[in-house]
C-alpha positions in Angstrom: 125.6 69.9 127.4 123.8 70.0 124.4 123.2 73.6 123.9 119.5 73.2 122.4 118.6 77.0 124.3 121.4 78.4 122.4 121.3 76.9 119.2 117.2 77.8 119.2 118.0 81.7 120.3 120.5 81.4 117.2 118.0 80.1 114.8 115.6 83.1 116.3 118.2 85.7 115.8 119.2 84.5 112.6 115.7 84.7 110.9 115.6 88.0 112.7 118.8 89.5 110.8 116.7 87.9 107.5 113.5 90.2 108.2 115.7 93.4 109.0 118.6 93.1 106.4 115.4 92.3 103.7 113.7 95.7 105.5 117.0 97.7 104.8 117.2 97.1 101.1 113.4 96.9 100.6 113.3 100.2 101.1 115.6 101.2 98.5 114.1 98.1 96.2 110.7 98.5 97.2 108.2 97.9 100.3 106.4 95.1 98.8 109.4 93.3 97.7 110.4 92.6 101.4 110.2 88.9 101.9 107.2 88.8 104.7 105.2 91.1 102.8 106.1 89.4 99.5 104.7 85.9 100.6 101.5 87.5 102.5 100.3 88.9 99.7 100.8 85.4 97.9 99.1 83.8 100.8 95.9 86.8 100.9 95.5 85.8 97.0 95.4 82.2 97.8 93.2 81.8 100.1 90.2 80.2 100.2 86.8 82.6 99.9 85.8 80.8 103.2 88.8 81.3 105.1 89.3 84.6 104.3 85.6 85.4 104.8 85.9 83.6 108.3 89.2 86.1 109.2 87.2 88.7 108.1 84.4 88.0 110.4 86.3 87.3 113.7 89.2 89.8 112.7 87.4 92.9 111.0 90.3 95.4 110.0 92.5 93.6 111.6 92.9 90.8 110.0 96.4 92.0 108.4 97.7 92.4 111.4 96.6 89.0 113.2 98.0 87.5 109.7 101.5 89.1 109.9 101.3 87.6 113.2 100.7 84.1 112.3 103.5 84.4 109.9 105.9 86.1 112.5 105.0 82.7 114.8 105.4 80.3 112.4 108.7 81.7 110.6 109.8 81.8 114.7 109.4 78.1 114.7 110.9 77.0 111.6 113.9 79.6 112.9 113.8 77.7 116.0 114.0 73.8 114.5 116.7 75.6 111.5 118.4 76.5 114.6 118.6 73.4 116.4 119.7 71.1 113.3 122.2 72.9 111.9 125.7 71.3 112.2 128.9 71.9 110.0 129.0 69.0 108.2 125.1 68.8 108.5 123.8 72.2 107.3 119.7 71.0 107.3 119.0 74.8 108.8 121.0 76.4 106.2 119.2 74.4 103.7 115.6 75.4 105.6 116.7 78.9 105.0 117.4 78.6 101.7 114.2 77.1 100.6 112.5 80.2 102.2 115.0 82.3 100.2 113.6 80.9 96.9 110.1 81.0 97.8 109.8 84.1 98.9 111.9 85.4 95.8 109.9 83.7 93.7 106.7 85.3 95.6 108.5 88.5 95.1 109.4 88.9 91.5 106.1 87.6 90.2 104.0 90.4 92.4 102.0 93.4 89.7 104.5 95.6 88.9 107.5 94.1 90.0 111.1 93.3 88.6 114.0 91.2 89.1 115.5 93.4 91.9 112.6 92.4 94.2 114.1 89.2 94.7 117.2 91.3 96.4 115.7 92.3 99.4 115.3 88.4 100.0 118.6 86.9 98.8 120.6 89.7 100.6 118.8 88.8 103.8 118.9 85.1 103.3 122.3 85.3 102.8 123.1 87.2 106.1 121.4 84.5 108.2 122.6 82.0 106.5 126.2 83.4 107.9 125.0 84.2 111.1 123.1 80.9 111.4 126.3 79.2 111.0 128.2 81.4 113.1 126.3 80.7 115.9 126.2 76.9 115.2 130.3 76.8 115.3 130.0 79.2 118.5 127.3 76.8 120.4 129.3 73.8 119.2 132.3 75.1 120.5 131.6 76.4 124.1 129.6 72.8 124.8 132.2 70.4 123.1 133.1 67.6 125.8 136.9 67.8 127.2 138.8 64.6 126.0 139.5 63.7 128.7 138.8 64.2 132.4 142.3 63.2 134.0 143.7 66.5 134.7 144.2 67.5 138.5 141.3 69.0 140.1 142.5 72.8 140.1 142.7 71.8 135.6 139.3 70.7 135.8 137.3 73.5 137.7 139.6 75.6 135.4 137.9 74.2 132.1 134.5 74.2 133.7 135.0 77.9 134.0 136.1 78.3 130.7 133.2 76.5 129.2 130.6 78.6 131.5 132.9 81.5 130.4 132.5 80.4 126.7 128.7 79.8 126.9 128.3 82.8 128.2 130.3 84.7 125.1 128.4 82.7 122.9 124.7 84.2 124.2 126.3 87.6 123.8 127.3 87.4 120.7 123.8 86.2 119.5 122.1 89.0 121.7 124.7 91.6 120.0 123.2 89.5 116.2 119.3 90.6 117.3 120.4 94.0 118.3 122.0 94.2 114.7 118.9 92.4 113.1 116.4 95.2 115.2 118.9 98.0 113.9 118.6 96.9 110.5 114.5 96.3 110.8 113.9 99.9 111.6 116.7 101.3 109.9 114.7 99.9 107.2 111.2 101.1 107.8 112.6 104.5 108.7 114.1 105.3 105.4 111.3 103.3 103.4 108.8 106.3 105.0 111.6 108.7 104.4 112.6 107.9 101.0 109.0 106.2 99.2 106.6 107.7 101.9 103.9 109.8 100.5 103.0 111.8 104.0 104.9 114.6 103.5 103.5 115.3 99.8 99.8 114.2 100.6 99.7 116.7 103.6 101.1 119.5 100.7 98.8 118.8 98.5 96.1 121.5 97.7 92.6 119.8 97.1 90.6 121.8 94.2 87.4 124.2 95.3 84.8 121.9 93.8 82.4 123.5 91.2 79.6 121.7 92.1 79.9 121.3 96.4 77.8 118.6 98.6 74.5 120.2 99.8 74.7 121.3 103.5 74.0 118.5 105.9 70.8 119.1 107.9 71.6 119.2 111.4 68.4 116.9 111.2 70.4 114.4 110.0 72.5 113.4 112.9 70.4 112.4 115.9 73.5 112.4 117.8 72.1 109.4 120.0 75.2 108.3 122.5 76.3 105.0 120.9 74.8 106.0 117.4 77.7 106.2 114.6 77.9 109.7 113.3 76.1 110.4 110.0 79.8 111.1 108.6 82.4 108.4 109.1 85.5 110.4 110.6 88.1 108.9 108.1 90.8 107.6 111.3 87.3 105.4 111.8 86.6 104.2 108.2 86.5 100.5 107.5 89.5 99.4 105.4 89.4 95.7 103.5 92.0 95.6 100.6 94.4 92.8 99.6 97.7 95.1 99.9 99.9 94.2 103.1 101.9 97.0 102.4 99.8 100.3 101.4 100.9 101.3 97.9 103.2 104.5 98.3 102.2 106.5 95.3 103.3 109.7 94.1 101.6 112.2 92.3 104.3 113.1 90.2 104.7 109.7 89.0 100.7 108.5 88.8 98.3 108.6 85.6 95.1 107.3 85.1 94.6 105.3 81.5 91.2 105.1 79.9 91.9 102.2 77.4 90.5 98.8 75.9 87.1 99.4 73.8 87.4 102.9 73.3 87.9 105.5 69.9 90.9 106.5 71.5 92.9 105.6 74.2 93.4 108.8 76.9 96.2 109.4 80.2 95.8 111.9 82.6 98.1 112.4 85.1 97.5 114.5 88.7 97.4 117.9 86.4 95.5 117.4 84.0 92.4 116.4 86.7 93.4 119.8 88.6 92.2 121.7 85.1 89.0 120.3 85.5 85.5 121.1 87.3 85.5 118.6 90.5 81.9 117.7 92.4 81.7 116.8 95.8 79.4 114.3 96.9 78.6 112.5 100.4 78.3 108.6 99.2 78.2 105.3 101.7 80.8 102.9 101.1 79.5 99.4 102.0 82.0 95.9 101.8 80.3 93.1 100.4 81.9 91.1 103.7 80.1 93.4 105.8 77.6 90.8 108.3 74.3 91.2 109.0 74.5 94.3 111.5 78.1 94.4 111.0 80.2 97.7 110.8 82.5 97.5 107.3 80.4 100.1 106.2 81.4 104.1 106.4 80.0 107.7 105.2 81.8 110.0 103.5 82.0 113.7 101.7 84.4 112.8 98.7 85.5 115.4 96.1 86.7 114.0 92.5 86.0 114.0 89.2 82.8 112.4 87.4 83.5 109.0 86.1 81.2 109.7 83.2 82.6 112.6 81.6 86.5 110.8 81.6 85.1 108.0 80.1 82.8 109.6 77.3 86.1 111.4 76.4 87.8 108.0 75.5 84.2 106.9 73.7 83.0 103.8 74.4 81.9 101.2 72.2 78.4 100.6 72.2 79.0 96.9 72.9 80.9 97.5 75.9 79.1 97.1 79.0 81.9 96.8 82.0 84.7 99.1 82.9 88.0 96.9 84.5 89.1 99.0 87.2 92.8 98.4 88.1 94.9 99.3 91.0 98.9 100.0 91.4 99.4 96.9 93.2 97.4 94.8 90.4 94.2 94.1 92.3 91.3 94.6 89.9 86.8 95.5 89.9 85.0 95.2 87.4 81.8 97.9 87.4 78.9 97.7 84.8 79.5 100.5 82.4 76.1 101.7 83.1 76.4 102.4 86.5 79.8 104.6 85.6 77.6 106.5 83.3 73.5 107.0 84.0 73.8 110.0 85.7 74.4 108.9 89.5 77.6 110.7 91.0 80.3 107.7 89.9 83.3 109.6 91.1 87.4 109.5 90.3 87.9 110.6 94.2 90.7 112.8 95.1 89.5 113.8 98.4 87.5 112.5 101.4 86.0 114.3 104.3 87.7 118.2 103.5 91.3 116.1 103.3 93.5 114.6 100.2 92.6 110.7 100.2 94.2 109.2 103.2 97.1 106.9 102.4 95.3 103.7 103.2 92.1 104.9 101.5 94.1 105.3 98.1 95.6 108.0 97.9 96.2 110.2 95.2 92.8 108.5 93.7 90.7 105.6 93.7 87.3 104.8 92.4 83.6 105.6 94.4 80.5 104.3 92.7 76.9 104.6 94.6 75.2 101.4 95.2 77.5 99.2 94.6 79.5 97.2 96.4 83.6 98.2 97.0 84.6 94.4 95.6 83.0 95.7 92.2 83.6 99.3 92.7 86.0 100.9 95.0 89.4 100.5 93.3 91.8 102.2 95.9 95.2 103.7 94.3 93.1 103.0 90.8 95.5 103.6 87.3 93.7 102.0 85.0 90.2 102.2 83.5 90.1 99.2 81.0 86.5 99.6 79.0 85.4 95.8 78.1 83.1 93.1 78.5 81.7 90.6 81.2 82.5 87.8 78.8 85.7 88.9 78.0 87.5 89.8 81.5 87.0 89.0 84.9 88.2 90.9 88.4 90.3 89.3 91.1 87.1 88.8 93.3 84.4 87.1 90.0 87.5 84.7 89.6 87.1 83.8 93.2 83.5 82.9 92.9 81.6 86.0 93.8 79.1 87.7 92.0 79.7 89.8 88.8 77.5 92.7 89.4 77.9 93.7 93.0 74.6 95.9 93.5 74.1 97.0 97.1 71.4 95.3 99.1 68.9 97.4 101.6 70.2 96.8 104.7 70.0 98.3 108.5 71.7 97.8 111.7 71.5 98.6 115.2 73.7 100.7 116.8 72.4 100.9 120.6 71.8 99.4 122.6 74.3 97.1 122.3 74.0 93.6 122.5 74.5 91.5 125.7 74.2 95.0 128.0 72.3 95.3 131.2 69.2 97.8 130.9 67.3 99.9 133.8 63.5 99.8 133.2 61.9 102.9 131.4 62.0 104.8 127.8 65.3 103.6 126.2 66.6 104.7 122.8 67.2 101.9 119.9 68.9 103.5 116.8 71.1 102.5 114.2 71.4 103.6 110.6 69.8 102.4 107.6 71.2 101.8 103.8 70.1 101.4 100.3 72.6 103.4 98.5 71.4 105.0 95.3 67.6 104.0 96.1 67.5 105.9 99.6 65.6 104.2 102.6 62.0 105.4 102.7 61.2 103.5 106.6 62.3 101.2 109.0 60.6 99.2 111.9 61.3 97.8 115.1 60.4 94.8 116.1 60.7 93.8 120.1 59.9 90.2 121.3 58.2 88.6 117.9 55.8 91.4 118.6 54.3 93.5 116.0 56.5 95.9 113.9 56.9 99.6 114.9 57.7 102.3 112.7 61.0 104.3 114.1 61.4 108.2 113.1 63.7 108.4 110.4 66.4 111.3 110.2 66.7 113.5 107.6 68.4 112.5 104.1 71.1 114.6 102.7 71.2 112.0 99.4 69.9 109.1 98.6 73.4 107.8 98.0 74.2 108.1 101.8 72.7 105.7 104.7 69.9 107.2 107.1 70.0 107.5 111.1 67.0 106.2 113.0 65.5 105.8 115.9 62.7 103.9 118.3 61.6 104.8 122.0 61.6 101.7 123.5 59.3 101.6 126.7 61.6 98.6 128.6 60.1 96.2 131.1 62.4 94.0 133.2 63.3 90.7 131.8 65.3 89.1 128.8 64.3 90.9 125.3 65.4 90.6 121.8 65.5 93.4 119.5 65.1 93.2 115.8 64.8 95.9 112.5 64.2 96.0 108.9 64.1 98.9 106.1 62.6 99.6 103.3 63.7 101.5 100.2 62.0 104.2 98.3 61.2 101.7 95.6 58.8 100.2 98.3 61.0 96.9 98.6 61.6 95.8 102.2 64.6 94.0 103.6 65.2 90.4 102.8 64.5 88.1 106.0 66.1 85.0 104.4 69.3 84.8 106.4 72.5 84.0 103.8 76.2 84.8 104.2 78.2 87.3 102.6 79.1 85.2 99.5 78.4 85.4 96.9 76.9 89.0 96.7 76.1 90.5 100.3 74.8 89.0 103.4 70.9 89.2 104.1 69.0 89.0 106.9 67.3 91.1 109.7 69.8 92.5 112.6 69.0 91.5 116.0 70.1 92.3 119.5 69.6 90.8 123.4 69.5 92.6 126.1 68.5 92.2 129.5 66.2 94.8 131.8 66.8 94.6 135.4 
């Protein structure tokens, strides 16, 4: 026998013990400096626009997830083949190990923020399947090794067959008894991570300010409540997330600041405190990602309460040449905003809260960055430390080095919300609604459009802020057959929607939604 099964389940296991041995002292290092989560986010900033843009697309939100998958598969393959070729005198899945190992410290210690101790979590690991790699090698090697010879009497010979089934059979055991170890060790490892860097417990302590300046009451007018319409506030367990972090940045608020730095008369920190001493506004604003397709749903509403991004940065004082402000987050990613749109008056907030709660985790908590009518890639700096006040020909953000547009304004866009595509209709009056953008310019109309046929005007809900999208709807008299459905808006500076149909890059998609649907 050659023992290929065993020596793959070996290779298996032994990766396995990698990932939760790396877990186990990542979460005294640090989450990001675990090996899986160290080389995704090398991977998510070296990706090409148009694959990420395509993962995006067919993935949404979950695009982390489906990638940690794809790394799982392939690290279970390599693991497999490691498995397979190693021999004593012929270590070629040690060596496969190994190379990881220095890959994925070297992905580790060169992550924002990061030290020398993030390449432990890896080298630790590495180091424990390397041994258990080779343990099970010796063991597979061992219990299918050929007898020398096959002269013994026939009672000797079923005797050593049973052995070597007996032997087998230890082997598989002991590698079982390996994965239970490498499981222990995975969640041992998450468990105290949450437990000892987790920010839960403190986030659901925390005691948001009573804003001086509150949202104006919503108008019940505003919400149609149309089954199959999305609710004029986005309930945050439903808001889109797109971020390159992996891992969601733990941060505490006894350890955060905010600097306000670069082209300034003086240079200014404040930490959690010092922004609970001063007047907070709440505001309902419309986050929109510049990924977001034609009709697409990365796109939420909000009641945030912060700070005004004005007022901290006119404390710092501006140069007059300056005209960009270089957001930066804890885990290094960067946005760069035009100064002006920080500071003309529109409600450019340093958000603390969102929806009558502390920030969620995931949506950057304790702060991050929400600018009206402009797009998050330029704007929305989630777990935000750093306000660097420059130039557009002196710095550029991690998404204008890739190719995208330095500006970021929001385009006027709409999207239909029911019916929904592909569905089977009865005959009769039928609802079409959706909502309508054009953040920081409000949405003055929108039509619909059935067939080719000529544009109809739909009743348009009422609008709490201009910075917020707008419900509408359309009563749709259906007759039986095939029917496509189509909308456009127009702003309240009288500009419609663009019809020209372009992708997302490099500054928003375009385009008018459509839907089919079928009467019977």
């Amino acid at each position: 026998m050659t023992g290929t099964g065993p020596r793959i389940a070996g290779g298996m296991v032994a990766a396995g013990l990698v990932v939760g041995v790396a877990e186990l002292v990542a979460a005294v290092v640090g989450a990001g400096s675990a090996p899986l989560a160290a080389v995704g986010a090398t991977v998510v900033d070296r990706t090409p626009d148009a694959v990420r843009e395509w993962a995006i697309d067919a993935f949404g939100t979950n695009d982390k997830v489906v990638l940690f998958s794809i790394m799982g598969m392939v690290a279970a393959v390599v693991a497999a083949i490691a498995g397979v070729v190693e021999r004593d005198g012929r270590p070629l899945g040690s060596i496969v190990f190994a190379v990881f190992g220095i890959v994925a410290a070297a992905a580790a210690v060169t992550r924002p923020g990061a030290s020398w101790t993030w390449a432990l979590p890896t080298v630790i690991g590495v180091g424990a399947g390397i041994v258990a790699l080779r343990w099970s090698s010796r063991r597979v090697a061992a219990s299918t090794a050929e007898p020398a010879a096959r002269i013994e009497s026939p009672p000797a010979a079923e005797i050593s067959d049973t052995t070597s089934r007996v032997d087998r059979r230890g082997v598989m055991r002991g590698i079982v008894g390996v994965g239970a170890l490498a499981a222990a060790a995975g969640v041992t490892g998450r468990v105290l991570g949450v437990r000892t860097r987790g920010v839960g417990a403190e986030r659901a302590a925390v005691r948001l300010p009573v804003p001086n300046s509150p949202a104006p009451p919503i108008d019940p007018a505003a919400d149609l409540r149309i089954p199959g319409l999305a609710p004029y506030l986005t309930p945050n367990s439903d808001f889109y997330r797109i971020d390159t972090a992996l891992v969601v940045p733990q941060v505490s608020v006894d350890g955060w600041s905010l600097r306000i730095h670069g082209m300034v008369d003086r240079e200014i920190r404040l930490g959690y405190a010092d922004l609970a001493a001063r007047p907070a506004v709440e505001r309902l604003v419309t986050l929109t990602c510049v990924s977001n397709p034609v009709g697409g749903d990365l796109i939420g509403n909000a009641r945030w309460l912060g700070y005004r991004l004005a007022e901290l940065i006119a404390e710092a004082g501006p140069h007059p040449d300056a005209d960009m402000v270089l957001s930066r987050s804890v885990d290094g990613f960067t946005a760069g905003s035009p100064l002006t749109a920080l500071t003309d008056g529109r409600d450019a907030l340093l958000a603390v809260g969102m929806n009558g709660e502390p920030l969620p985790v995931e949506h950057g908590y304790p702060a991050r960055l929400v600018v009206p009518g402009l797009y998050g890639y330029v704007s929305a700096t989630k777990w935000v430390t750093e306000l660097e006040i420059t130039r557009f020909d002196r710095a550029q953000a991690y998404w204008t080095k890739r190719g995208w547009s330095e500006r970021g304004p929001i385009k006027t866009g709409t999207r239909i919300d029911t019916p929904g595509g592909g569905r089977e209709l009865r005959p009769g009056r039928i609802p079409v609604a959706g909502v309508a953008w054009a953040q920081h310019r409000g949405i003055t109309a929108v039509e619909v459009q059935i067939d080719g046929g000529p544009w109809q005007s739909a009743r348009l809900a009422a609008e709490p802020s201009i910075d917020t999208w707008r419900q509408w709807t359309y009563d749709w008299d259906a007759t039986p057959g095939p029917h496509t459905i189509r909308a456009r808006a127009v702003d309240e500076t009288g500009r419609p929607q663009t019809e020209e149909v372009r992708g997302v890059l490099p500054d928003g998609a375009t385009g008018y939604p459509a839907v089919s649907v079928r009467v019977g």
